[in-house]
N, C-alpha and C positions, 0 to 999 in steps of 0.2 A: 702246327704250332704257331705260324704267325696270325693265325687266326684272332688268337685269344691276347696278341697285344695290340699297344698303342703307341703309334709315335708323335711325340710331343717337341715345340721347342724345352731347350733345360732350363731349368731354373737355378737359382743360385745357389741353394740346396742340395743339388744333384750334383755339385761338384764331387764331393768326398764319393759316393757311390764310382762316377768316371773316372775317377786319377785309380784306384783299387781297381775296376779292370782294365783299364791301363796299363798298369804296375804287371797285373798277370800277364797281357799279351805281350808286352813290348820284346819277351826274350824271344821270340819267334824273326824278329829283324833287327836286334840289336844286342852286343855283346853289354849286357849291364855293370860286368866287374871293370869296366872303363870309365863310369861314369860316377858322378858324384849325384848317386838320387834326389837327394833335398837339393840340388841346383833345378835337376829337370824337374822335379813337380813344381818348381818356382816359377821358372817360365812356362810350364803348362797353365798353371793358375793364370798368370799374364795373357796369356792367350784366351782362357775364358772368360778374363773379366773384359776383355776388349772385343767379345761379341758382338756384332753388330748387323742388322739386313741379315743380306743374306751371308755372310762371316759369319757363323754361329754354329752352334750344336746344339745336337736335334739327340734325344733320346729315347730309346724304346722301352715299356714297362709293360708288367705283368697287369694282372687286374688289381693288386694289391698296391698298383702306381712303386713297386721295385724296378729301380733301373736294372734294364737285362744287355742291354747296347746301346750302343753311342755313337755317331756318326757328324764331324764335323768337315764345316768347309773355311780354312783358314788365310786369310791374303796374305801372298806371295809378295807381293811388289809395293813400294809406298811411290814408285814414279808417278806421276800426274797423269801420264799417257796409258799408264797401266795397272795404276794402281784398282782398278775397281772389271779387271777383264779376267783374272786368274786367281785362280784357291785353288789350296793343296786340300787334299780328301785324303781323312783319316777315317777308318770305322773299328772297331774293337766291339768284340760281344763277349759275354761272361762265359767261361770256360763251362761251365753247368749245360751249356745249352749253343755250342758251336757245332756249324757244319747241319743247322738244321734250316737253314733257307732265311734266317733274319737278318743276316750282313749285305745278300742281295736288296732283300725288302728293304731296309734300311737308306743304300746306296740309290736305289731305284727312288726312292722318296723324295732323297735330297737335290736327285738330278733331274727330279720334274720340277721342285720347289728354285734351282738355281734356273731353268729354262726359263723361267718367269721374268727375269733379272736380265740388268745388262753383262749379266758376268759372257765371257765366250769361253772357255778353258777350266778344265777342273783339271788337274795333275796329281797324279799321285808315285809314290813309291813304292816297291813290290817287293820282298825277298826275291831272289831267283826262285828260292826255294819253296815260297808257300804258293804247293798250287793252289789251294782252294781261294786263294785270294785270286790268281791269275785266271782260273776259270770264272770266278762273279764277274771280273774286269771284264773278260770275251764275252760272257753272256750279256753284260749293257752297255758294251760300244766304245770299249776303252782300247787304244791302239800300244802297241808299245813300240816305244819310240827309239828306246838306247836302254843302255846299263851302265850303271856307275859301280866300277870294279872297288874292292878295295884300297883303301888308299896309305899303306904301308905306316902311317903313324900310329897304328892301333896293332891292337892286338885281330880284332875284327876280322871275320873271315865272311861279310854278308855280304853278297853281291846284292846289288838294287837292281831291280827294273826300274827305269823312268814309262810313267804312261801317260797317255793324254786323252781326255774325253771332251768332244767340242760340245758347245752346246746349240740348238737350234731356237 
């Protein structure tokens, strides 16, 4: 299957395609009926319009150029001493077509493209519960570090993995 895509940086175009698989994965690590949607596609869009380097999203498409997944690397820190050493990694793939090897691809992509960089650190967060996320993380080098339990203000039952992927 990942044969027959391509991944690209996004374009500005490509937004609407990523916030809609987005929208579908996010129930998998987050309780939705908490949240005010139209706040969080607001600052997602913030987030994509402040791509930059290697801070960006990177998309994957069919031969028809349809986004089929989407893999960003977002900074973490605006410190001066840190601001350009850490990104949070997010990847989401279209429900159509998960679990067939392109979140790896995807993931593997970005962490050859962030090697390149001065970035050292990519982090990410995990459900406890999604293994297929936790087995990509072990197959390309991601340690997990800690969990961030529920934090009783919510209604939320998602335990997090914290993980860390160095870069060389």
């Amino acid at each position: 299957m990942t044969d027959k895509i391509n991944i690209r940086l996004a374009k500005d175009n490509d937004l609407e395609a990523i916030l809609k698989i987005w929208i579908n994965g996010i129930e998998n690590s987050f309780d939705i009926s908490t949240t005010d949607l139209n706040i969080a596609k607001k600052k997602f869009k913030e987030n994509f319009d402040n791509r930059q380097d290697i801070f960006n999203f990177w998309v994957a498409v069919d031969n028809d150029d349809r986004v089929i997944g989407w893999q960003s690397l977002i900074k973490t820190s605006n410190n001066p001493f840190r601001e350009n050493i850490y990104a949070e990694s997010s990847t989401y793939i279209d429900s159509s077509i998960r679990y067939k090897g392109l979140g790896q691809t995807l993931l593997e992509y970005v962490i050859k493209a962030a090697e390149e960089t001065n970035l050292e650190y990519i982090i990410g967060f995990v459900a406890k519960t999604n293994k297929a996320a936790r087995k990509i993380t072990s197959e390309t080098g991601w340690i997990e570090i800690g969990e961030i339990p529920p934090s009783g203000k919510t209604r939320s039952n998602y335990s997090k993995l914290i993980l860390i992927r160095t870069l060389k």
